[in-house]
C-alpha positions as CSV (number, residue, x, y, z in Angstrom):
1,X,-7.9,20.6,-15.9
2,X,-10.1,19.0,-13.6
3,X,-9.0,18.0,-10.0
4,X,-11.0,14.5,-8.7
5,X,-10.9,13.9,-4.7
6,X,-11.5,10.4,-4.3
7,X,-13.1,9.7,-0.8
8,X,-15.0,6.4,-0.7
9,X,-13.0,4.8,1.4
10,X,-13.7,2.8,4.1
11,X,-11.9,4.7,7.0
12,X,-11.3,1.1,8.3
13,X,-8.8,2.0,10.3
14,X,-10.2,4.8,11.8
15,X,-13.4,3.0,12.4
16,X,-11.3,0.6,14.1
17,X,-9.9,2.7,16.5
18,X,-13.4,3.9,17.5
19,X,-14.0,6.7,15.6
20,X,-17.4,7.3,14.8
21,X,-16.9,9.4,11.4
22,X,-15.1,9.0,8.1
23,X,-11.7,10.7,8.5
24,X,-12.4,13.7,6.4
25,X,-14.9,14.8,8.9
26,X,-12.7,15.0,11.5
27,X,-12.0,18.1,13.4
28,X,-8.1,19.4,13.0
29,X,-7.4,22.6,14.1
30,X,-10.5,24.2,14.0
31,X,-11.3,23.2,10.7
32,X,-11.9,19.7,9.4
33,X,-9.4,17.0,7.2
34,X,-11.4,17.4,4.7
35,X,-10.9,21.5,4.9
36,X,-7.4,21.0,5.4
37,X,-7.0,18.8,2.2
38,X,-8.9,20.9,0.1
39,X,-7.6,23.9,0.9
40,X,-4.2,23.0,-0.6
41,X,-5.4,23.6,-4.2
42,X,-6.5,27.7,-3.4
43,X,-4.7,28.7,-6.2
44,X,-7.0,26.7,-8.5
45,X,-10.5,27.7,-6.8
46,X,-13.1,28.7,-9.4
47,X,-10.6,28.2,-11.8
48,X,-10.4,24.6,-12.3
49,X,-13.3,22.6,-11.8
50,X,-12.9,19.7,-8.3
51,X,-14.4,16.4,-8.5
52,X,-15.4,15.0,-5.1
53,X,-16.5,11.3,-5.2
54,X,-18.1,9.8,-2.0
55,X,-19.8,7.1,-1.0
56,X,-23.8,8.3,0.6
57,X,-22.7,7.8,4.4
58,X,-23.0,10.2,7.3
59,X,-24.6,12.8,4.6
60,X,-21.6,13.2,3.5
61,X,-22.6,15.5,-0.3
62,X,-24.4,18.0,2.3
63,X,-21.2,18.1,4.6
64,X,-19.2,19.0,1.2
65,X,-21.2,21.5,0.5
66,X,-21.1,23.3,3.7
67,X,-17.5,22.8,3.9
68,X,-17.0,24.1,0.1
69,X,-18.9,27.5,1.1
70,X,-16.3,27.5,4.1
71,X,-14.0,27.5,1.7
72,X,-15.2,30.4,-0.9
73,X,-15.6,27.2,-3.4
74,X,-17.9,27.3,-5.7
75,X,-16.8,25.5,-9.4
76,X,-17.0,22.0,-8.2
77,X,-19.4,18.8,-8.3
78,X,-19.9,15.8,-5.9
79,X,-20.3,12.5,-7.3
80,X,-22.1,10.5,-5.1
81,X,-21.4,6.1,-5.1
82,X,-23.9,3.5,-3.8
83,X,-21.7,0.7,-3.7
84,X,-18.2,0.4,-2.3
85,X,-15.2,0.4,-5.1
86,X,-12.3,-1.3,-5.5
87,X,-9.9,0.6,-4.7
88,X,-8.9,4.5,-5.7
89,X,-8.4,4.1,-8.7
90,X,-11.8,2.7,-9.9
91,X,-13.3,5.7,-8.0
92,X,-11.8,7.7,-9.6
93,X,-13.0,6.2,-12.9
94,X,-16.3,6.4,-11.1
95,X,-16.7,9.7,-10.4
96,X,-14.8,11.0,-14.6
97,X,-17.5,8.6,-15.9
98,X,-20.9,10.1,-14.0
99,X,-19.1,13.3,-14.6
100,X,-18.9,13.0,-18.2
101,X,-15.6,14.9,-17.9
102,X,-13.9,15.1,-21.4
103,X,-11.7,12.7,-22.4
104,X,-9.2,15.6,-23.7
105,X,-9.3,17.2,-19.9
106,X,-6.7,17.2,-18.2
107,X,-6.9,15.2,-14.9
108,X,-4.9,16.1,-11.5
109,X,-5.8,13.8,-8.6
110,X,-5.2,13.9,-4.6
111,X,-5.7,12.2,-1.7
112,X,-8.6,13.8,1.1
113,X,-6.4,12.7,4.2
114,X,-3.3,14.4,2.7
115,X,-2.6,18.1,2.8
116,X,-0.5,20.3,0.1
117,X,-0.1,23.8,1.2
118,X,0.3,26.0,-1.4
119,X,0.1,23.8,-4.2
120,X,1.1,24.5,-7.5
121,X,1.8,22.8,-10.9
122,X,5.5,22.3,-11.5
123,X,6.8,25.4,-13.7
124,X,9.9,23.7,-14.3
125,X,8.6,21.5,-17.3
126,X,6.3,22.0,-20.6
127,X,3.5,20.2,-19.8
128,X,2.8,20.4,-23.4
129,X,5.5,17.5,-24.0
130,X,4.7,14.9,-20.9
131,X,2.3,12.8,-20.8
132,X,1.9,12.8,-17.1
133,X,3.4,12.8,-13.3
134,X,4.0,11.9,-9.7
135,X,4.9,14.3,-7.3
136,X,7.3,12.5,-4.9
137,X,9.7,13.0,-1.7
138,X,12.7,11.3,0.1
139,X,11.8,8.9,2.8
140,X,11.7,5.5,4.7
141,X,9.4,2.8,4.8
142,X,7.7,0.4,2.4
143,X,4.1,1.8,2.9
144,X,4.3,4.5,-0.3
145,X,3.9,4.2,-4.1
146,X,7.6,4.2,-5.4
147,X,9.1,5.7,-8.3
148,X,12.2,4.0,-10.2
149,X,14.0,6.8,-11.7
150,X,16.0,7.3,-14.7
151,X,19.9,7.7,-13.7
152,X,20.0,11.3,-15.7
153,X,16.5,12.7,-16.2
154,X,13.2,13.1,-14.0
155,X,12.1,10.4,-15.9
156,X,9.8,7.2,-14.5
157,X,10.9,4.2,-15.7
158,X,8.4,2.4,-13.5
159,X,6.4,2.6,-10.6
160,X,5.1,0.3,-7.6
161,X,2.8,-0.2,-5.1
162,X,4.6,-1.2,-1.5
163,X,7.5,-2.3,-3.3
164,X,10.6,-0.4,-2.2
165,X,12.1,0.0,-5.6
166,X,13.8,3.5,-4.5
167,X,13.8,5.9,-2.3
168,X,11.2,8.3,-3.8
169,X,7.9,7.8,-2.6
170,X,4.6,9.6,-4.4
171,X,3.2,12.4,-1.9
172,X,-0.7,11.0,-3.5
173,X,-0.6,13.6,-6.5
174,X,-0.6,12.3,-9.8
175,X,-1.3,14.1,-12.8
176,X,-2.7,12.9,-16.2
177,X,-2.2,15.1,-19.3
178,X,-5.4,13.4,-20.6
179,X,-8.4,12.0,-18.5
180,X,-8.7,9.2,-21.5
181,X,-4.9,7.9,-21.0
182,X,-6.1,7.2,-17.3
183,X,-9.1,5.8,-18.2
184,X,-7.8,3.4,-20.8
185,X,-4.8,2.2,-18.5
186,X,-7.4,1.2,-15.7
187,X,-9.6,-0.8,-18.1
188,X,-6.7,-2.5,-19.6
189,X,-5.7,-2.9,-15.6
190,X,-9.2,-4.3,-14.9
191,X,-9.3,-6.6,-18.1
192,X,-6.1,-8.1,-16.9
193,X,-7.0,-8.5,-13.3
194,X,-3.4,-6.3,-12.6
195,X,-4.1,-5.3,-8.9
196,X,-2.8,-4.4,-5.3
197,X,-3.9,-6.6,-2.6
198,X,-7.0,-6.8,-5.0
199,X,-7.2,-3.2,-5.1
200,X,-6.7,-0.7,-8.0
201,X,-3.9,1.8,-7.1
202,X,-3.4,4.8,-9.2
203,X,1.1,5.0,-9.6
204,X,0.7,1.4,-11.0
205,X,-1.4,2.5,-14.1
206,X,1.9,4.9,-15.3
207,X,3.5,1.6,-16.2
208,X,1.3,0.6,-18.6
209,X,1.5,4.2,-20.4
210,X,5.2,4.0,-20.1
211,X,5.0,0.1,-21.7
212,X,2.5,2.2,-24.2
213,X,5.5,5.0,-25.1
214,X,3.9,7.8,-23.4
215,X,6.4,10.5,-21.2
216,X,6.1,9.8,-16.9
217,X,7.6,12.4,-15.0
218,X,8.2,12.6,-11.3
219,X,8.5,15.7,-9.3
220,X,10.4,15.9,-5.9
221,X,9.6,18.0,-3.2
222,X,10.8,17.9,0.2
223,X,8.9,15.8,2.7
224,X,8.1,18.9,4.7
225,X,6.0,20.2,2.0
226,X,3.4,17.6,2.4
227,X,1.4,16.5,5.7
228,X,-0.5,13.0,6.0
229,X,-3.4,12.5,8.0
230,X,-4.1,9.0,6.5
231,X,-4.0,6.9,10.1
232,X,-5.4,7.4,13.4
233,X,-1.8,8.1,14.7
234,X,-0.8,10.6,12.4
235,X,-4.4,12.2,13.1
236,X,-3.4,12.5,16.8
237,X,-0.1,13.5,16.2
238,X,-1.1,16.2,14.6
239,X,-3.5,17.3,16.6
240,X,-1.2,17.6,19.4
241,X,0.8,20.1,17.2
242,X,-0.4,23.5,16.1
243,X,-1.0,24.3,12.3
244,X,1.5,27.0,12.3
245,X,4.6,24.6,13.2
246,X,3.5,22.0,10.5
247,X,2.1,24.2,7.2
């Protein structure tokens, strides 16, 4: 399995709101977001291999690499972008591609403003028989990925991007039993101009594997399993709060 971190986003918002650094460089808690976010896949360090992909601002690979030796991590690669991409998805595609990960490997991938503590695949399922999955929680709001679920299963029967279709919204982990299935989706995505706000999102691509016959399951967890750091006001919110009350 390979774990990508897509993080060439723009931090618009952030940058916005005057700060002077991409989010994931951020101080939190004595560590940074990027720290934080990373650290939720312990279990897997030096076991499976992470996949950072950045965009060459603010010397960002040689702020990975000091952070990764903070961390005791040592079995992972950056992937460094000179162009901006459109959207987290083609990233993502990006970063497999320069990688030459295999197209048999499986592919887990996560968001770097989002944390995870303790983070483990679901042991509850043979991954042997999906073909993929969405972690996903209980909550308001029309900002999230949403999953529609099947009425007796854990099932996907589709998925969307800001369209409330249910009340389970993706945490930002999704999970590919092969890096090729994710890479075909988004090229038939990109050939067919299917986007977000001309974007490429990642939950959308598990409807075309679903419309292709391939197994989508979803995953729920409770909402305090998962901490988001995507916006400058959940960044100060949390930084008025101490660690040990939130993970």
């Amino acid at each position: 399995m390979i774990i990508v971190i897509p993080m060439a986003g723009l931090s618009s918002r952030f940058k916005q709101s005057g700060y002077n650094e991409p989010k994931y460089m951020l101080s939190l808690w004595d560590k940074s977001v990027f720290y934080h976010a990373i650290h939720s896949f312990k279990a897997y360090f030096n076991k499976e291999k992470i996949l950072f992909v950045c965009r060459d601002i603010c010397n960002t690979k040689a702020f990975i690499d000091g952070e990764c030796k903070k961390l005791g991590l040592q079995f992972y690669e950056t992937i460094t972008l000179e162009k901006e991409t459109m959207g987290q998805a083609h990233t993502t595609l990006l970063g497999l591609e320069k990688s030459e990960t295999k197209d048999t490997e499986s592919l887990l991938i996560f968001n770097i403003d989002t944390f995870r503590p303790n983070f483990s695949l679901p042991i509850t399922t043979d991954f042997s028989e999906i073909d993929g999955y969405l972690e996903v929680f209980h909550a308001e709001g029309n900002e999230w990925s949403f999953v529609l679920p099947d009425k007796n299963s854990n099932k996907v029967l589709k998925t969307s991007e800001k369209d409330r279709i249910s009340s389970l919204c993706s945490s930002g982990l999704y999970y590919f039993k092969r890096t090729r299935d994710f890479k075909e989706a988004l090229k038939f995505s990109m050939q067919n101009n299917i986007t977000t706000k001309n974007e490429y999102y990642i939950a959308p691509l598990y409807n075309i594997l679903i419309e292709w016959g391939m197994d989508i399951r979803f995953f729920t967890i409770n909402l305090s399993e998962v901490v988001f750091c995507g916006t400058p006001r959940d960044y100060e919110r949390l930084k008025q709060l101490d660690k040990k009350d939130i993970v």
